[in-house]
OpenMM code with the backbone's topology and positions (N, CA, C; nanometers):
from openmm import Vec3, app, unit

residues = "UNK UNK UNK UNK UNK UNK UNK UNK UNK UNK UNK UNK UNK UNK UNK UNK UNK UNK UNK UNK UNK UNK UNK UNK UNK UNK UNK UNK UNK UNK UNK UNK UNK UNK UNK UNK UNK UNK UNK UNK UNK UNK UNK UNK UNK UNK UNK UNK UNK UNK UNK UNK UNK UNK UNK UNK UNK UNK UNK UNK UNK UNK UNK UNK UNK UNK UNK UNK UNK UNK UNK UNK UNK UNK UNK UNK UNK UNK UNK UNK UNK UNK UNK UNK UNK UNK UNK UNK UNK UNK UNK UNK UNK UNK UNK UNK UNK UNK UNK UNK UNK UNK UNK UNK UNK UNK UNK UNK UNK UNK UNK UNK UNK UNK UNK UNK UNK UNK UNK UNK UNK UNK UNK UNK UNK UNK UNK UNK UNK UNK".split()
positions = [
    Vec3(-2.5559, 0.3384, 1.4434),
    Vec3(-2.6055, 0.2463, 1.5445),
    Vec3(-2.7480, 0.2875, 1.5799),
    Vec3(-2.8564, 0.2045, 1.5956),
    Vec3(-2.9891, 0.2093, 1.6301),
    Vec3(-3.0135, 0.1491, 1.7653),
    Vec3(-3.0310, 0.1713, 1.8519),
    Vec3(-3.0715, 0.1653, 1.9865),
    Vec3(-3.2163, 0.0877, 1.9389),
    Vec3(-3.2032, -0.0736, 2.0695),
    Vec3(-3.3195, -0.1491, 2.0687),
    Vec3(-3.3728, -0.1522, 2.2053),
    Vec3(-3.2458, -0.1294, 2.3251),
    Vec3(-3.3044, -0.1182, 2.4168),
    Vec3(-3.1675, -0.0596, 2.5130),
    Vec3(-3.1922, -0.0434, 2.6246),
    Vec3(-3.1021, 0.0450, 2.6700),
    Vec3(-2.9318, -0.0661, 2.6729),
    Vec3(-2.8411, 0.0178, 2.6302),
    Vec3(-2.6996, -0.1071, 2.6150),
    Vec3(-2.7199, -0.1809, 2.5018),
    Vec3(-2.7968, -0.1868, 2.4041),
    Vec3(-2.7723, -0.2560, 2.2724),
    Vec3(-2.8404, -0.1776, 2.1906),
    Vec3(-2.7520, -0.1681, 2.0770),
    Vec3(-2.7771, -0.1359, 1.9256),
    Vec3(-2.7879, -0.2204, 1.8218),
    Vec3(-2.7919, -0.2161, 1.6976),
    Vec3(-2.8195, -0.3108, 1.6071),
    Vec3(-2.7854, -0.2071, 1.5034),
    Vec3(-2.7093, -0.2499, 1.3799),
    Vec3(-2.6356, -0.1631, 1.2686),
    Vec3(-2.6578, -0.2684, 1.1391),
    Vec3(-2.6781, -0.2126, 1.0200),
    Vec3(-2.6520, -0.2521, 0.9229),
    Vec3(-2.4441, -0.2924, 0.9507),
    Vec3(-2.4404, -0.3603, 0.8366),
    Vec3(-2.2866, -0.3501, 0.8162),
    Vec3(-2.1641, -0.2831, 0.8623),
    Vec3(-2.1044, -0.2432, 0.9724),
    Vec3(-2.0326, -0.1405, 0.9617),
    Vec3(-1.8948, -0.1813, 0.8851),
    Vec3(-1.8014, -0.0934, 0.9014),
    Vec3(-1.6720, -0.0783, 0.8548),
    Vec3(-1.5954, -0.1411, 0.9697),
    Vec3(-1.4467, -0.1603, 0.9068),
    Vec3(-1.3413, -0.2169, 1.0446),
    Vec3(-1.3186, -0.0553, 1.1139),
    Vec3(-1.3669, 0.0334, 1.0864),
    Vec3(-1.3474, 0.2169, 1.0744),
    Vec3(-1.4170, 0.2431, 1.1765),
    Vec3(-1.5394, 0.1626, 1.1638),
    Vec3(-1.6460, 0.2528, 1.2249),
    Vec3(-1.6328, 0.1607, 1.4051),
    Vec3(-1.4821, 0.1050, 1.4099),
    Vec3(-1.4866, 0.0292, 1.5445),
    Vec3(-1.4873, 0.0406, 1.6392),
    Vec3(-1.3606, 0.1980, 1.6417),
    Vec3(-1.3011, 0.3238, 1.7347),
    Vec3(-1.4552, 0.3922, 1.7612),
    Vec3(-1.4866, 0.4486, 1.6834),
    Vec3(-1.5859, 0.5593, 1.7035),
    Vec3(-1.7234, 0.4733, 1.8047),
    Vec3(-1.7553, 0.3425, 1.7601),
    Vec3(-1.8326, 0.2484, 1.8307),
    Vec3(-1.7899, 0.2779, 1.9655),
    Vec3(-1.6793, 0.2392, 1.9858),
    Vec3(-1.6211, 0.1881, 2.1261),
    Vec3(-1.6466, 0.3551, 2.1926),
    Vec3(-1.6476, 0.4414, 2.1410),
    Vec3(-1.5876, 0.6067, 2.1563),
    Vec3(-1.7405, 0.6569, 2.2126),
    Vec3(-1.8827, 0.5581, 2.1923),
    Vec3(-1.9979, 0.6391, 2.1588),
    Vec3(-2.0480, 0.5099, 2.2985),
    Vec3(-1.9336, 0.4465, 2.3650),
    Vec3(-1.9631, 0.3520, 2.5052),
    Vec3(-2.0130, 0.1616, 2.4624),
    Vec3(-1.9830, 0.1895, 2.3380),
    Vec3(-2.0081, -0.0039, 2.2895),
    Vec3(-1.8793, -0.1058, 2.3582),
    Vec3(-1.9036, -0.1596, 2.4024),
    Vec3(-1.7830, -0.2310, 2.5115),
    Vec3(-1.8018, -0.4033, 2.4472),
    Vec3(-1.8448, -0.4767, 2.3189),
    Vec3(-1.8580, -0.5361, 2.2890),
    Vec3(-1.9113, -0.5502, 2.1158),
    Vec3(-1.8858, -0.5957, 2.0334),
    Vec3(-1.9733, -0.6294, 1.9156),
    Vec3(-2.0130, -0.7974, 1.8914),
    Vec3(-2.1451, -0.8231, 1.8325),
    Vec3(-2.1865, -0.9322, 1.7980),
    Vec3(-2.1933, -0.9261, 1.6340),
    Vec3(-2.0986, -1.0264, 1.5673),
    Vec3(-2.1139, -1.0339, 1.4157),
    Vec3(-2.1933, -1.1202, 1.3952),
    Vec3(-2.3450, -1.0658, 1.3270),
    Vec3(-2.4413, -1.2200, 1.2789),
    Vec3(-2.4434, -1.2356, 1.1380),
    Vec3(-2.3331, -1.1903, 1.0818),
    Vec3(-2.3031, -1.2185, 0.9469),
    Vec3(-2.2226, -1.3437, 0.9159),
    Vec3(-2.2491, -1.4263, 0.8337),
    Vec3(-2.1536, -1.5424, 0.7910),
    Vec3(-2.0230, -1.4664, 0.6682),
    Vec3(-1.9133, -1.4935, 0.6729),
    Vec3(-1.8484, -1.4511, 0.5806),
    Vec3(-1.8849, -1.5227, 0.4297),
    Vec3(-1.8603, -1.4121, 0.3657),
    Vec3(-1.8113, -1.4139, 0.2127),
    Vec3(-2.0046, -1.3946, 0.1866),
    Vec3(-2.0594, -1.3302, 0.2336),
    Vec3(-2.2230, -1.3411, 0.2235),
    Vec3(-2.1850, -1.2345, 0.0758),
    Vec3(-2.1718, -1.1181, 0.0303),
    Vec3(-2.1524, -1.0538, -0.0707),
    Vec3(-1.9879, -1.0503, -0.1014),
    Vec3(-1.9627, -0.9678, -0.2307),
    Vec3(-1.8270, -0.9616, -0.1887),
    Vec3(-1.8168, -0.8028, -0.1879),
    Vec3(-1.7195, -0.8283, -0.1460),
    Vec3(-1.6310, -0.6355, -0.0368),
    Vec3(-1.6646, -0.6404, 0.0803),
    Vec3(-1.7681, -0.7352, 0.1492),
    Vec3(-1.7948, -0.7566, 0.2724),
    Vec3(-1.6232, -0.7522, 0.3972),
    Vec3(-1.6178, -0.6913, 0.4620),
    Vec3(-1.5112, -0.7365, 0.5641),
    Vec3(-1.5727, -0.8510, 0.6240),
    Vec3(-1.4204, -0.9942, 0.6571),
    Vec3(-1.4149, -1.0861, 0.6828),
    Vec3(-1.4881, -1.0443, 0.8604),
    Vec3(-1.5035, -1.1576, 0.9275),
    Vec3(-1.5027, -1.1707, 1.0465),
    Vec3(-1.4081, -1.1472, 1.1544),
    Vec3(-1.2697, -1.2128, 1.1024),
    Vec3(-1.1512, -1.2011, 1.1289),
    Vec3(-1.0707, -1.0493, 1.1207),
    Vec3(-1.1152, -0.9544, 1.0270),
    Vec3(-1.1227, -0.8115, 0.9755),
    Vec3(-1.1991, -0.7234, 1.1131),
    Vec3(-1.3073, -0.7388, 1.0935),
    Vec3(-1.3788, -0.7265, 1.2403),
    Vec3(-1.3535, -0.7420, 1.3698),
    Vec3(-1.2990, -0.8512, 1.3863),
    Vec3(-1.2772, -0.8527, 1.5324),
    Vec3(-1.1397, -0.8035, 1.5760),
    Vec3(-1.0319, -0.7983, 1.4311),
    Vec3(-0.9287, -0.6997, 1.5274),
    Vec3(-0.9676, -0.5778, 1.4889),
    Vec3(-1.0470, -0.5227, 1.4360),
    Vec3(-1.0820, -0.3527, 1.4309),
    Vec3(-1.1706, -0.3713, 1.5926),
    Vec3(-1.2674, -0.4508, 1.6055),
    Vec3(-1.3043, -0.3855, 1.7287),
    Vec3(-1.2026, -0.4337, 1.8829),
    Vec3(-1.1086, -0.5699, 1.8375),
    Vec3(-1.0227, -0.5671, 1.9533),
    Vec3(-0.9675, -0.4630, 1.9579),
    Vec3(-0.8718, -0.3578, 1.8717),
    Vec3(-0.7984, -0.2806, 1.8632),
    Vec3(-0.8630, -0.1696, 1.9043),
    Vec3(-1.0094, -0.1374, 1.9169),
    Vec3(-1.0356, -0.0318, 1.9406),
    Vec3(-1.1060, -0.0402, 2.1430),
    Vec3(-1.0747, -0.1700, 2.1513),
    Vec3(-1.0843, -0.2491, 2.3191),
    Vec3(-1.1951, -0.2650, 2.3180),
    Vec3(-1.2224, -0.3400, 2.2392),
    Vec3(-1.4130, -0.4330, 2.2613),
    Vec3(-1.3992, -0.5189, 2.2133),
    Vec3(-1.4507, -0.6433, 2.3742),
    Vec3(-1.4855, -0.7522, 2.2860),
    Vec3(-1.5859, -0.8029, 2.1555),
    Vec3(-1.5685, -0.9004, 2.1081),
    Vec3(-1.6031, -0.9604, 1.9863),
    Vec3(-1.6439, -1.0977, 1.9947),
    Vec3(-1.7735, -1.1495, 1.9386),
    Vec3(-1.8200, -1.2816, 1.9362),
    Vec3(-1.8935, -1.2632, 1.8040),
    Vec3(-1.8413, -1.3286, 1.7107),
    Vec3(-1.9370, -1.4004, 1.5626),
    Vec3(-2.0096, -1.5700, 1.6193),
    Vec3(-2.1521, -1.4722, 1.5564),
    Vec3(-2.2324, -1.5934, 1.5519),
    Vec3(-2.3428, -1.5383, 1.4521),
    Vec3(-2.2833, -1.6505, 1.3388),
    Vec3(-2.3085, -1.6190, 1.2033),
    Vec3(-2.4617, -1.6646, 1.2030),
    Vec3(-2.5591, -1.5701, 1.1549),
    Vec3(-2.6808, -1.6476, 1.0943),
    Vec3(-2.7674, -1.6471, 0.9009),
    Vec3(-2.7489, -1.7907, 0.8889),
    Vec3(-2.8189, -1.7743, 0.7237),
    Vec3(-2.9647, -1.7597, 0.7481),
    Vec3(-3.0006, -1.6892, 0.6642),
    Vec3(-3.1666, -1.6994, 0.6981),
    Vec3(-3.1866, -1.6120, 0.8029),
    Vec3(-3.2855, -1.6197, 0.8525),
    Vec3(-3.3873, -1.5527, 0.9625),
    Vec3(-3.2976, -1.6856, 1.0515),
    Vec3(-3.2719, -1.5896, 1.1778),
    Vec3(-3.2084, -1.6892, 1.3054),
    Vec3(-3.2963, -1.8121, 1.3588),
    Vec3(-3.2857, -1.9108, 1.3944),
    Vec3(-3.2628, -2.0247, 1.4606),
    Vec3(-3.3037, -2.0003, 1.5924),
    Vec3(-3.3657, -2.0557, 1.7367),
    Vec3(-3.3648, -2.0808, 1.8264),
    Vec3(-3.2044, -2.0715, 1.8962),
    Vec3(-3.0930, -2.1910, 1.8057),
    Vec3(-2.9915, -2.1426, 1.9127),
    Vec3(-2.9032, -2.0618, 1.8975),
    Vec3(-2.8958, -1.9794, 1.7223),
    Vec3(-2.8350, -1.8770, 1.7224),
    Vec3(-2.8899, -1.7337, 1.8406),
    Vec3(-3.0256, -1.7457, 1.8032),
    Vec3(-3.1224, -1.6406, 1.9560),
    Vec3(-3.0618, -1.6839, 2.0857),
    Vec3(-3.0593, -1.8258, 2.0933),
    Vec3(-2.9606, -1.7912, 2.2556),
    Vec3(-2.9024, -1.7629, 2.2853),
    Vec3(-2.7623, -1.8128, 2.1653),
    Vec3(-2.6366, -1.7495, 2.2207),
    Vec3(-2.6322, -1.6010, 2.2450),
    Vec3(-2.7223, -1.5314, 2.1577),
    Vec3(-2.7368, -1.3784, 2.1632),
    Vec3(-2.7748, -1.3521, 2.2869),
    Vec3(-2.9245, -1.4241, 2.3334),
    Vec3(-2.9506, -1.4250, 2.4337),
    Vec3(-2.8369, -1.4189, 2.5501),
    Vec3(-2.7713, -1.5145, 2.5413),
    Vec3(-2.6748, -1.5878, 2.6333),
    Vec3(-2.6003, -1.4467, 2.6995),
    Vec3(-2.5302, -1.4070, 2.5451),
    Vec3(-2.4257, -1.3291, 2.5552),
    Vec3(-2.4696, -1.1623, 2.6559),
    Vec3(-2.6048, -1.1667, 2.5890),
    Vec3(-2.6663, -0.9808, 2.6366),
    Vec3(-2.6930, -0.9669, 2.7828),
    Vec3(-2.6928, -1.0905, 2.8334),
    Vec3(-2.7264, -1.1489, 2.9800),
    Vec3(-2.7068, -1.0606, 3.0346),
    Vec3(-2.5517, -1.0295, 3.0513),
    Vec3(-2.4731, -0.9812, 3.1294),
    Vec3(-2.4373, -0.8308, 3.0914),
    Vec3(-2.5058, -0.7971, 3.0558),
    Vec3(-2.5562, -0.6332, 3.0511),
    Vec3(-2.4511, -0.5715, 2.9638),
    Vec3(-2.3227, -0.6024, 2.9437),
    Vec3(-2.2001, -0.5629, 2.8669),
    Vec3(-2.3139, -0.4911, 2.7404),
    Vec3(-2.2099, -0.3070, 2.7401),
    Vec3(-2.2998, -0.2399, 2.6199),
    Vec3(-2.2611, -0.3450, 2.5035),
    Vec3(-2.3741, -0.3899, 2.3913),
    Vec3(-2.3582, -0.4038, 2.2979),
    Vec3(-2.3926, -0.3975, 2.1537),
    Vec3(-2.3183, -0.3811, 2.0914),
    Vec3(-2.3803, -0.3640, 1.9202),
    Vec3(-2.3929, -0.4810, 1.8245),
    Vec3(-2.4830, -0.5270, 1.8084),
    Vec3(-2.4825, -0.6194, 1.6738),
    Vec3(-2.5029, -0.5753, 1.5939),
    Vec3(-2.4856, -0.6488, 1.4644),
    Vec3(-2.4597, -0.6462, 1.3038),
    Vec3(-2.4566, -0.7551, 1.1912),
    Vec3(-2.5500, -0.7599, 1.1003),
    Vec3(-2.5246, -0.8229, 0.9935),
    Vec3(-2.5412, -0.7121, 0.9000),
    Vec3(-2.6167, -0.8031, 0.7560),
    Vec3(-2.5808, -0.7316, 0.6599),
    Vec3(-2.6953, -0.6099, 0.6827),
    Vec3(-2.7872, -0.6004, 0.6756),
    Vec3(-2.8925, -0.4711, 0.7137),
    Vec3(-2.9059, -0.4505, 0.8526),
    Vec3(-2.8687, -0.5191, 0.9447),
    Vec3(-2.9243, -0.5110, 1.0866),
    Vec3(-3.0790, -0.5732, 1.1126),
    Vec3(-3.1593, -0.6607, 1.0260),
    Vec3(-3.2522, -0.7409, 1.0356),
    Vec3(-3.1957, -0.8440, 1.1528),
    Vec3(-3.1343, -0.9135, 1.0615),
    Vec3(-3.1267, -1.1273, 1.1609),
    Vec3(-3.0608, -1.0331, 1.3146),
    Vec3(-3.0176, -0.9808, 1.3218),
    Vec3(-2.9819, -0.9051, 1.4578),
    Vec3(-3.0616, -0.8741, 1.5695),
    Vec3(-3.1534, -0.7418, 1.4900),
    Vec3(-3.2543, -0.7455, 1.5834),
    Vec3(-3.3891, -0.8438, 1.6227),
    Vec3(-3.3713, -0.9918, 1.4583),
    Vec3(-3.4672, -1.0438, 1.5187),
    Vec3(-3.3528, -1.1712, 1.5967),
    Vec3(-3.2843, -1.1887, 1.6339),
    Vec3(-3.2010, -1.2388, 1.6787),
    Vec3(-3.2285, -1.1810, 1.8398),
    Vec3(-3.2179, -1.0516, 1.8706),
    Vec3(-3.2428, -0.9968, 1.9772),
    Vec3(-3.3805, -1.0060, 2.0875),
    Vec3(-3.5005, -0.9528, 1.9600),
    Vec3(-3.5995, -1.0244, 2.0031),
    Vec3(-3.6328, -1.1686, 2.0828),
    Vec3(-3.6042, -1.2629, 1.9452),
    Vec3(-3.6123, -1.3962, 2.0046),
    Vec3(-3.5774, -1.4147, 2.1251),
    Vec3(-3.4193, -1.3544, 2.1474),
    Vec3(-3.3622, -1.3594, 2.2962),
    Vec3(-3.4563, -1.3147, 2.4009),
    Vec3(-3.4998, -1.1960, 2.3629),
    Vec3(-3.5757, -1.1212, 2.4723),
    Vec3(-3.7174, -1.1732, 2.4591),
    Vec3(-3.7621, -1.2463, 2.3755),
    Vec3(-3.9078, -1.2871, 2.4410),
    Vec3(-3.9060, -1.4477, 2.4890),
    Vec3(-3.8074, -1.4761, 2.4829),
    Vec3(-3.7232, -1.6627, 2.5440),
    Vec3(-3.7343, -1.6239, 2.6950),
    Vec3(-3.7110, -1.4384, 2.7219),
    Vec3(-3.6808, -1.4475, 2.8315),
    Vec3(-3.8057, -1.3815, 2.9234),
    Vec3(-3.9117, -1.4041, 2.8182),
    Vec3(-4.0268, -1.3114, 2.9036),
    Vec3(-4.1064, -1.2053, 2.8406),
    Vec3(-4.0040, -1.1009, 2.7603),
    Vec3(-4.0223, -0.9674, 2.7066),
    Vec3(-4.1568, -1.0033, 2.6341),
    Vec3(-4.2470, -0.9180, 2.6735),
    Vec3(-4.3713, -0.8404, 2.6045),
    Vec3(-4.3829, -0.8838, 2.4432),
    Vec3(-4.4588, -0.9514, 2.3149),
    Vec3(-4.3816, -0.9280, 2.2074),
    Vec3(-4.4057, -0.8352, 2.1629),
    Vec3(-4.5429, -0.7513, 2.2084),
    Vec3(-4.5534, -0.6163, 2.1215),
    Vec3(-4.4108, -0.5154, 2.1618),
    Vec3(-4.3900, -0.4585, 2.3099),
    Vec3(-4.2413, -0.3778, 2.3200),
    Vec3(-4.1466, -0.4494, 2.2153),
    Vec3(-4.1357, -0.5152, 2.2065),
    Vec3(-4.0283, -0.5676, 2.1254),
    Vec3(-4.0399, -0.5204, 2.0256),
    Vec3(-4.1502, -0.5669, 1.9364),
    Vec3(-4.1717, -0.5130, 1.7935),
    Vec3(-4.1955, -0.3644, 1.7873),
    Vec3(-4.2304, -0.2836, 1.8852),
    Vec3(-4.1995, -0.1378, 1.9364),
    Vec3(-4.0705, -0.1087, 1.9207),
    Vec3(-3.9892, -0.1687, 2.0047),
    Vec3(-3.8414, -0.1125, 2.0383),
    Vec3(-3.7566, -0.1280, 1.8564),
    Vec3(-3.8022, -0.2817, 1.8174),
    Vec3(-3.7640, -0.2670, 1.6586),
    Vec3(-3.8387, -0.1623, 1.6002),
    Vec3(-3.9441, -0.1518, 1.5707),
    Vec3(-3.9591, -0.0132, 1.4646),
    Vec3(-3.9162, 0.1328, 1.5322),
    Vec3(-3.9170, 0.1284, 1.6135),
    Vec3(-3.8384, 0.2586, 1.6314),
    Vec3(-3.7059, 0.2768, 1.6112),
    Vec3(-3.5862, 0.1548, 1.5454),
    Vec3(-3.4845, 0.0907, 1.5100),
    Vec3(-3.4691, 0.0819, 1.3491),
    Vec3(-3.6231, 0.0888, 1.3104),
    Vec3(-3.6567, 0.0885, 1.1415),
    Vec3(-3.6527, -0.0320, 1.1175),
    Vec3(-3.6826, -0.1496, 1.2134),
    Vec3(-3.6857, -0.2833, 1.1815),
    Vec3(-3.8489, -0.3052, 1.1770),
    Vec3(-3.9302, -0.3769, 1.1323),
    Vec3(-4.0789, -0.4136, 1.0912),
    Vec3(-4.0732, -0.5603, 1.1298),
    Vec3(-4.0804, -0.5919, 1.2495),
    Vec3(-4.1235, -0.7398, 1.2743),
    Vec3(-4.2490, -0.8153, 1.2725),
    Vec3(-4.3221, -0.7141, 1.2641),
    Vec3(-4.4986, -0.7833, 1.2935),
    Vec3(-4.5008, -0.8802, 1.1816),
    Vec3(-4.4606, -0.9391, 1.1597),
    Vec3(-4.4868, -1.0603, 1.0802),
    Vec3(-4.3959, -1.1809, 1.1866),
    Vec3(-4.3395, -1.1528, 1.2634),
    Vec3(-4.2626, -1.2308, 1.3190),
    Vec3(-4.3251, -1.2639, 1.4034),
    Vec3(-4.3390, -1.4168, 1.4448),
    Vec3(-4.4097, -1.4653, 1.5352),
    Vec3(-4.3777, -1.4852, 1.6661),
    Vec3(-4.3727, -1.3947, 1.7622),
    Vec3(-4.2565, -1.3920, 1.8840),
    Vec3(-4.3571, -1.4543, 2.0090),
] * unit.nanometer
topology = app.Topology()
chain = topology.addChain("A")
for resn in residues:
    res = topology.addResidue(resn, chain)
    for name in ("N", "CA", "C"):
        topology.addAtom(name, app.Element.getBySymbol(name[0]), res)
């Protein structure tokens, strides 16, 4: 897990494994921005959300193709509102954190901190137009 800002992380791929130890390290929620069947061996969505129900965190998929959308960024937005720790994830942890961004500069945020808080995450947004 890579810390973007205080209460959210952003992960490449994890495992249905790595759900317990999430929840264990204070994640009280996951966001899947992966669409299923994107590679194969990928775990389903459905795979996911009872590894992290089971490990007592909620779960919301909101799948993105491509570089995110305006209203895939909201719902992210929507969801981080409310301060609940959380971790997102697709397949590298890219559409996530720019998923996150978007949210956070919809809502004001600085875009340089942002693109700060991503590279210190190992994400490279300066091409992103926030």
């Amino acid at each position: 897990m890579r810390p973007l800002a205080p209460g959210v992380w952003t992960s490449p791929q994890p495992s249905p494994d790595h759900m317990a130890p999430a929840a264990a390290a204070g994640v009280r929620r996951v966001i899947n921005n992966r669409p299923d069947h994107e590679e194969p061996g990928q775990p389903t969505s459905a795979k996911m959300e009872a590894a992290a129900r089971a490990a007592g965190m909620d779960y919301l998929w909101i799948p993105v193709r491509g570089m995110p959308g305006p209203a895939e960024a909201a719902a992210v937005g929507e969801t981080l509102d409310d301060g609940t720790p959380t971790l997102l994830f697709c397949r590298s942890g890219t559409r996530s954190t720019v998923a996150w961004a978007m949210a956070r500069r919809a809502r004001g945020d600085d875009p340089e901190d942002l693109r700060t808080a991503a590279a210190r995450a190992g994400y490279d947004l300066s091409r992103l137009p926030l």
